[in-house]
C-alpha positions as CSV (number, residue, x, y, z in Angstrom):
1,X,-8.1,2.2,-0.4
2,X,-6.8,-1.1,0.4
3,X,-2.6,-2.0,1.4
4,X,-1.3,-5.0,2.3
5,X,-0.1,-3.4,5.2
6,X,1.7,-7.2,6.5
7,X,3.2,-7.1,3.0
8,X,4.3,-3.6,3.1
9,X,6.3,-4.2,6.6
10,X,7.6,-7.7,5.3
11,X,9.2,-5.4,1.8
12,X,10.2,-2.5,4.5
13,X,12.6,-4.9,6.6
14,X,13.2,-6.8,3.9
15,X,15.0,-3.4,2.6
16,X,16.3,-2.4,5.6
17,X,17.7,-5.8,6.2
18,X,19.5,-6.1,3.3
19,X,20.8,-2.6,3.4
20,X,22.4,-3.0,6.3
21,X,24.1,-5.8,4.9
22,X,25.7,-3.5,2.0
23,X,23.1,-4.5,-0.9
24,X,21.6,-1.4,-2.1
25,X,20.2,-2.5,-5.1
26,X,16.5,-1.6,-4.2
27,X,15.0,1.5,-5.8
28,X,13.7,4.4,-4.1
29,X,10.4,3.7,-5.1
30,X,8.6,0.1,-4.2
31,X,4.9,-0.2,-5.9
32,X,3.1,-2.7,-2.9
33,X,0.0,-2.6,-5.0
34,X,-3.3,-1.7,-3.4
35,X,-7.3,-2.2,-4.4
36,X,-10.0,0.7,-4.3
37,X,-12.7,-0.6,-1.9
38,X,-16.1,1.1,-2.2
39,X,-17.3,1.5,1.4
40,X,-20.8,3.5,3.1
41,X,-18.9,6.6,3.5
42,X,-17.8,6.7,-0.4
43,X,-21.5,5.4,-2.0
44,X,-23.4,7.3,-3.5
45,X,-26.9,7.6,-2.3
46,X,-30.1,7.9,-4.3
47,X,-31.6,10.4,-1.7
48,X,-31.1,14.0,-2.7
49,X,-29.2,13.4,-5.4
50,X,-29.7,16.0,-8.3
């Protein structure tokens, strides 16, 4: 899997920052998003396959 991990730690201070200031209108849960990236370890190979 794939996370925006820059994006992730821009949202997290972004949180904390405002927060701190007395906002707390964030949720608890904050969907970043990610992407499923196939890589060697994950594909499937044709040898000894049944």
């Amino acid at each position: 899997m794939k996370v925006d991990r820059v994006g992730l730690g821009r949202k997290a201070a972004e949180i904390i920052v405002s927060r701190l200031k007395g906002n707390d209108h964030y949720s608890r849960v904050v969907d970043v998003g990610f992407e499923v990236v196939e890589r060697e370890s994950t594909r499937r190979s044709d040898r000894g396959a049944h």
